[in-house]
N, C-alpha and C positions, 0 to 999 in steps of 0.2 A: 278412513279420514276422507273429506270430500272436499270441503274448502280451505284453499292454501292459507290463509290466518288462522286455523285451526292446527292445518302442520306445522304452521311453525311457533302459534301457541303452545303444542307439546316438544315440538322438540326445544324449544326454549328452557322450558319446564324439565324436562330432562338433563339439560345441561346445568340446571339449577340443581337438579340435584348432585351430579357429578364435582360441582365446585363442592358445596358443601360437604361432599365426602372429604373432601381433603382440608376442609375449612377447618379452625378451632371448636371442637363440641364440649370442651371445659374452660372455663380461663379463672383462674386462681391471682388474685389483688393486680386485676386488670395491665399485668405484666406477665404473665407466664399462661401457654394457651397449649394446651393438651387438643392433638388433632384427633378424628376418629379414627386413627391409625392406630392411635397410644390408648386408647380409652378400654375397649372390648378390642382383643385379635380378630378380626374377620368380619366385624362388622359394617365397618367401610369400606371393605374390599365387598361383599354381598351389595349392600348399595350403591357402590359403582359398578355391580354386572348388574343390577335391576336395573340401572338408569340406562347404561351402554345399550342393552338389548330390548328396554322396550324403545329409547329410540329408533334403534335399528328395526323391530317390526313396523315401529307407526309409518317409518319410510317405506317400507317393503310393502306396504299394505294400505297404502296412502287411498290408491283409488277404488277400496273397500271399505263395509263395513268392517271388518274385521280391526282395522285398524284402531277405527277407537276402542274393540273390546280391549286391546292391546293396551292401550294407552290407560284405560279404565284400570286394568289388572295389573301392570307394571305400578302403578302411581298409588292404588291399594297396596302393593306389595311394601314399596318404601315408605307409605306413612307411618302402617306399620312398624313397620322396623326403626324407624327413624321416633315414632311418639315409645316404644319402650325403650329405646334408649332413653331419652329425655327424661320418663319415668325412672329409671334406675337411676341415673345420674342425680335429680333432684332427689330421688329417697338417700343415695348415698349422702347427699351434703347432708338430710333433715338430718340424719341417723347419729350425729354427733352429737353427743352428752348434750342435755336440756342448758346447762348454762352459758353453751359456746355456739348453740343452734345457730342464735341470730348475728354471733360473730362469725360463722360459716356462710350465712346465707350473704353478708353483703363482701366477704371477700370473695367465694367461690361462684358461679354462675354455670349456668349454661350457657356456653357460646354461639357465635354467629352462624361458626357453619351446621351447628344440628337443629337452626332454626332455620336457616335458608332450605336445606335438606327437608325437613319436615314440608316448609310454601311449598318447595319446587312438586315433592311427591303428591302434594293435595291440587296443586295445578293442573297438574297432569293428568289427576285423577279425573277432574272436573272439562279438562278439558276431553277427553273420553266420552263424558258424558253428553259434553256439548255437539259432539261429532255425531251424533246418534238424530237432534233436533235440526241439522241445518242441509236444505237441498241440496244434491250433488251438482258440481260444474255442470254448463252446458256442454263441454267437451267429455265428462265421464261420460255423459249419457249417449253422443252419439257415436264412442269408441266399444259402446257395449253391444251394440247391436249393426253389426255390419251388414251391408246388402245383400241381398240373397239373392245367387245364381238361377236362372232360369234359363235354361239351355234352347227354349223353343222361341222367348223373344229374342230381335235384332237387338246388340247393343250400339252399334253405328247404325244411322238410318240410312235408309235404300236412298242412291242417286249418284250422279255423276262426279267421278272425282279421278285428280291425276292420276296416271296408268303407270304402276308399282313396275314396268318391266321397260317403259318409252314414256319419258319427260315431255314429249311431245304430242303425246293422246291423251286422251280422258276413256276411262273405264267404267262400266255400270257397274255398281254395288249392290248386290238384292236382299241387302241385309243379312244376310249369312256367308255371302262368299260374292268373287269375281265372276263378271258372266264373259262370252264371246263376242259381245255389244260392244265395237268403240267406235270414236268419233275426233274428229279434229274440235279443240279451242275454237271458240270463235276470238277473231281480230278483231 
């Protein structure tokens, strides 16, 4: 990830999905809401370690590429998992006898939180994607490439400066070291 409204596009999106693991993914005559806890065993516990761990790479990895694959593949991994639930869940409501179908379909639903879960893992996804088109910080770029030592140029220039041994002299510097040369301040 390289620009900070990208970080925090995914990790926004991450925490989208993390609510929605815990949000209602059935709700039955919009009084009783079945969480993804209740629904499949292990399902929303897997979607909250996709969502926990790919934000934790997009951060780890912020001032890499890498970072958006992360956020690319964390965000495929919960749409996934988040669009077959949805699938199952609406096949379970069709799946009741043809005369009751459409008295299932307007009591039973699919809830909020396996639709927030679904956004947040397509966010993410997207935001991944986005991380890939957008230039990196002025500051990635010059922490990637640090100055390079050259041991035969002076890094201080040659001339006269206070004397490291008498506050009271000036010493010549010849750009690589102290000489024998000194002199009085002038007043």
């Amino acid at each position: 990830m390289h620009k900070a409204g990208i970080l925090a596009w995914a990790l926004i999106s991450a925490g989208l999905m993390a609510i929605g693991a815990f949000g209602p993914w059935m709700t039955a005559l919009t009084v009783i809401s079945v969480s993804g806890w209740d629904v499949q065993h292990g399902k929303a516990e897997v979607l909250l370690a996709i969502a926990l761990l790919g934000a934790l790479a997009v951060f780890l990895r912020r001032g890499t590429s890498s970072g958006g694959t992360w956020a690319l593949i964390a965000g495929l991994a919960g749409a996934a998992l988040t669009g077959y639930e949805h699938h199952h869940i609406t096949s379970a409501i069709g799946s009741v006898s043809p005369q009751y179908e459409t008295l299932a379909h307007a009591l039973i639903h699919v809830g909020w939180g396996l639709d927030l879960a679904l956004v947040g893992s397509l966010s993410l996804a997207v935001s991944g994607l986005a991380s890939f088109f957008v230039a990196p910080d002025a500051g990635a770029v010059a922490t990637e490439a640090p100055a390079r030592y050259e041991p035969n140029v002076p890094t201080v220039p040659a001339g006269w400066y206070r004397d490291p041994n008498d506050d009271a002299m000036l010493r010549y510097w010849n750009g690589f070291g102290w000489t024998t040369q000194t002199a009085k301040p002038a007043s």
